[in-house]
C-alpha positions as CSV (number, residue, x, y, z in Angstrom):
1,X,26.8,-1.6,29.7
2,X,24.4,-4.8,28.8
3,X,25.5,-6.6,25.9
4,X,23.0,-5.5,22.8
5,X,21.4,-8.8,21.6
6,X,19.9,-8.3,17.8
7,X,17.0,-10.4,16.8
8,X,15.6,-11.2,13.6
9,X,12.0,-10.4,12.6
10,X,9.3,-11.4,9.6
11,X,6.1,-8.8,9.0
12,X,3.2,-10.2,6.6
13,X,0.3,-8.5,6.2
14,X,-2.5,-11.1,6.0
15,X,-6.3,-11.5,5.3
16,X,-9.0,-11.7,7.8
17,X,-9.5,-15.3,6.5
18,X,-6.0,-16.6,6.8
19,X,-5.3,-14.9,10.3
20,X,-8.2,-17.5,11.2
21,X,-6.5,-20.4,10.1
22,X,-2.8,-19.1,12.2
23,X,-4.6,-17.7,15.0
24,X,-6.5,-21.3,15.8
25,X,-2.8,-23.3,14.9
26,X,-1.2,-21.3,17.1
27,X,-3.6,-21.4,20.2
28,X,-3.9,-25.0,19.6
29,X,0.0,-25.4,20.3
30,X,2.0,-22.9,21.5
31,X,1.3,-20.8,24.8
32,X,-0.1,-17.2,25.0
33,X,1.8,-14.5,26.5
34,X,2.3,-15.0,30.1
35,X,2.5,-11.2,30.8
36,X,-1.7,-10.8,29.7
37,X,-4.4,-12.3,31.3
38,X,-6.7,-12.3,28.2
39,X,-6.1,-11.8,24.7
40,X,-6.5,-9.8,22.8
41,X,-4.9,-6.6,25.0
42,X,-4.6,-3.1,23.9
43,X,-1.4,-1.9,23.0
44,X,-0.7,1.7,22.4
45,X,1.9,3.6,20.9
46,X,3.4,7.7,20.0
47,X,6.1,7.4,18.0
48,X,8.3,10.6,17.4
49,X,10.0,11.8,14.1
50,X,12.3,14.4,13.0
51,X,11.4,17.7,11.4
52,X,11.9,15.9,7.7
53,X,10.4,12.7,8.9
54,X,13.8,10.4,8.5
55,X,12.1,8.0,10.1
56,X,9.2,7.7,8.0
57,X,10.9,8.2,5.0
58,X,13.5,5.2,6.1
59,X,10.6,3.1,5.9
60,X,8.9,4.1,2.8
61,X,12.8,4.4,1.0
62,X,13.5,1.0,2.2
63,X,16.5,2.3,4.0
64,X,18.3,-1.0,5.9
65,X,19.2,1.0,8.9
66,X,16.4,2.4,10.9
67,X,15.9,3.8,14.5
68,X,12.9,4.8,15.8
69,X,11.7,6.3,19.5
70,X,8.4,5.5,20.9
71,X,5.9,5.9,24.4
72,X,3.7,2.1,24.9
73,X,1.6,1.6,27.4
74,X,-0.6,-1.6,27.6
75,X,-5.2,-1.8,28.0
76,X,-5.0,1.6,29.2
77,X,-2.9,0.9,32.3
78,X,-0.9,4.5,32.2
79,X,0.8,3.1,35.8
80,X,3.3,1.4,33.5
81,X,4.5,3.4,30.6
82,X,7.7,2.6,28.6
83,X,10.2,4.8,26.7
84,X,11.9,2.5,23.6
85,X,14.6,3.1,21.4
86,X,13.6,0.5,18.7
87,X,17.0,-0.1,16.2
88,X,16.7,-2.4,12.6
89,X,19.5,-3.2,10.5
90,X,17.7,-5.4,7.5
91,X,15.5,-8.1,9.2
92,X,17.5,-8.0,12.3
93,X,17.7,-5.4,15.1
94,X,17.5,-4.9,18.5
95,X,15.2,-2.7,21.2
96,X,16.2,-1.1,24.7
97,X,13.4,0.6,26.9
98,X,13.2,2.1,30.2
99,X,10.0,2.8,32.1
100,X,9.0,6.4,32.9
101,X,5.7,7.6,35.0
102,X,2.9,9.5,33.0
103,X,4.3,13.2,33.9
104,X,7.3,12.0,32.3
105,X,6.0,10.9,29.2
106,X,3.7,14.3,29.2
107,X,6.6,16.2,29.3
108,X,8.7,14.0,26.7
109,X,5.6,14.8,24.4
110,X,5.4,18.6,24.7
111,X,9.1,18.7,23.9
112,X,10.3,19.1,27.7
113,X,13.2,16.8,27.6
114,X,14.8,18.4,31.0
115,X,12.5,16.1,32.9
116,X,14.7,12.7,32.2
117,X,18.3,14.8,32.6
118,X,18.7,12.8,35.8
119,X,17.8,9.5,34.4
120,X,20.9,7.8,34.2
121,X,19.4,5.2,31.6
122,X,21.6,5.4,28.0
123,X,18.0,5.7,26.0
124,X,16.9,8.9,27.6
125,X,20.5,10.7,26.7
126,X,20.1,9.0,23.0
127,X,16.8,11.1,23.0
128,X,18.0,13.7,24.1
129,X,20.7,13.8,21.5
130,X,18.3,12.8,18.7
131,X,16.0,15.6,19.9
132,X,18.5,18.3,19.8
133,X,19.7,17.2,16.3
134,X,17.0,16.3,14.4
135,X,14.5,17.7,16.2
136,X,12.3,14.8,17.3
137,X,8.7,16.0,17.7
138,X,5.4,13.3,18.2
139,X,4.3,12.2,15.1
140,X,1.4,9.9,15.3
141,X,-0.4,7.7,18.0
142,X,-1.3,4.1,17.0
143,X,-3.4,1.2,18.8
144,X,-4.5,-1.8,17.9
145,X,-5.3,-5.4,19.4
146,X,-2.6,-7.6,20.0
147,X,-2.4,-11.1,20.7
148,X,0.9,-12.9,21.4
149,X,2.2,-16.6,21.4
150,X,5.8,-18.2,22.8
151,X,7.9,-20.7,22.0
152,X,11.0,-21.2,23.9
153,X,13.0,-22.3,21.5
154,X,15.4,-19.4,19.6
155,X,13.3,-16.9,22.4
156,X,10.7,-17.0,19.5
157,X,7.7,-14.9,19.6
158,X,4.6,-14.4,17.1
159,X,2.1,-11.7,17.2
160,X,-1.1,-11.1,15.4
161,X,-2.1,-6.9,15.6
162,X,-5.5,-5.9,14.0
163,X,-8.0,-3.1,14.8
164,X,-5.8,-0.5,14.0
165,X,-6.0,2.9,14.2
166,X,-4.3,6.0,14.5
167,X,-4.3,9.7,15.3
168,X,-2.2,12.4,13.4
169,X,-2.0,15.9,12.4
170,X,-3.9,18.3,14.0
171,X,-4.5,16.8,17.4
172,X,-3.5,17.0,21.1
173,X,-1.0,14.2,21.3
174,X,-0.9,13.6,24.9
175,X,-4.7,13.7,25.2
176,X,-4.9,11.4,22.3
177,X,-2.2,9.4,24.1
178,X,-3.5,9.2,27.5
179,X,-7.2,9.2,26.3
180,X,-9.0,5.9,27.6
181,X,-9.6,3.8,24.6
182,X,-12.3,1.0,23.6
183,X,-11.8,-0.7,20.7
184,X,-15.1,-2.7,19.5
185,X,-14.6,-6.7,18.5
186,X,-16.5,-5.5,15.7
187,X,-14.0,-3.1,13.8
188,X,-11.9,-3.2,10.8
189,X,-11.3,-6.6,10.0
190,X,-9.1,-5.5,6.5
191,X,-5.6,-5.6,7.9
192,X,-3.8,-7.7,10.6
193,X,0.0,-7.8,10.8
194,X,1.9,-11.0,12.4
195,X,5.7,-10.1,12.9
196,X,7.6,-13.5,13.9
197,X,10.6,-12.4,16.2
198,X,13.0,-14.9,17.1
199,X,16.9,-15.4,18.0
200,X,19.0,-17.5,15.7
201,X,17.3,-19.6,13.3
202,X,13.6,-19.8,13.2
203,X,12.1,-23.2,14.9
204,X,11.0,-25.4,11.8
205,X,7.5,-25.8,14.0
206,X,7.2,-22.3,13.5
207,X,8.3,-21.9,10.1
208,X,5.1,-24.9,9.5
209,X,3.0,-23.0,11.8
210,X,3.3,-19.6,10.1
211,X,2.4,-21.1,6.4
212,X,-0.8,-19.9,5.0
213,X,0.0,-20.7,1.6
214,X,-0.7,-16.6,0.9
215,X,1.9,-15.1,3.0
216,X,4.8,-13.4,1.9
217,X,7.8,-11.5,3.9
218,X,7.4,-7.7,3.8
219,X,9.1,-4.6,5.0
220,X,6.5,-2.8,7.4
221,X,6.4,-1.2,10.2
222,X,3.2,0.2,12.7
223,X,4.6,3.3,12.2
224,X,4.5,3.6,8.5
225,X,1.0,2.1,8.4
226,X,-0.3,4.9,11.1
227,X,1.7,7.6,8.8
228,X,-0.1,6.3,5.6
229,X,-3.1,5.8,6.7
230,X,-3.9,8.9,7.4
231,X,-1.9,10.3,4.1
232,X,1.0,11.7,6.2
């Protein structure tokens, strides 16, 4: 079994103005994201809950310990879909993922977990487990824009996520999930998250980077946000 490596993580919620002012420090040192060709990319998201929403409820109680599962797919390429079992223990925590084809992820959505009993991968048993115990159903999808900078030192990495929206309720989760998306350059400009994800002790570049002068640590997750915003 691979060694679980934790990592610690900061979330501010910032204003259009000051994710400006960090979005032209960061371009002007620190690398994009190697993985994207252009920035920003699309990244969405179905995240799954239990029948009392322990999850959600772990966010909004301030809870230290939470686990979450989600489906993530990247600018609408469903070739390369990813199952993640996101864990957080206070500001530190830890992700595993495996990557599963789009009749797969259909089926994990509708509830059909016998698809993945031959996946020999530890996150599809956890899954399974949660779903036989707690009843995991889909909950909400959520995309938004996403651009992303390195910096080698501590394995640090900064996002910025704005545009977001999300779908909840009475909807058809796997069309809503699989559903090509556009989102204009022109949308919401309200809310952008950065989360600063690093190993060890954050690089004092990147502590002087990340300075706005109106940024404060918060609890907060994309889940939560896609909840609330559409009142549970």
């Amino acid at each position: 079994m691979n060694e679980i490596m934790y990592r610690n993580e900061q979330k501010f919620i910032v204003s259009y103005q000051d994710a400006e002012v960090l979005r032209s420090r960061l371009r002007a040192i620190l690398p994009m994201d190697e993985h994207f060709e252009s920035l920003p990319y699309l990244v969405k998201t179905l995240y799954f809950d239990s029948y009392d929403d322990s999850a959600l409820y772990d966010c909004l109680d301030g809870n230290a310990e939470k686990v979450k599962y989600r489906l993530r797919y990247y600018n609408n390429d469903t070739s390369f879909i990813k199952m993640e079992k996101k864990v957080k223990i206070g500001t530190r925590g830890y992700k595993v993922d495996a990557r599963i084809n789009k009749d797969e992820a259909l089926a994990l959505i509708n509830g059909q977990t016998d698809i993945v009993r031959n996946r020999k991968e530890q996150i599809f048993y956890d899954y399974a487990v949660a779903c036989k115990t707690q009843l995991l159903t889909a909950k909400v999808v959520m995309e938004y824009m996403r651009e992303a900078y390195v910096f080698a030192l501590a394995n640090t990495r900064i996002t910025i996520d704005s545009r977001m929206r999300s779908y909840i309720g009475h909807v058809d989760f796997a069309e809503q999930f699989f559903k090509k998306t556009h989102i204009p350059l022109d949308d919401d400009r309200s809310k952008f998250l950065v989360e600063v994800k690093y190993d060890g002790v954050l690089p004092s570049v990147v502590r002087a980077l990340i300075q706005t002068g109106k940024t404060s640590c918060l609890s907060h997750s994309k889940y939560r946000i896609g909840r609330m915003m559409n009142r549970m």
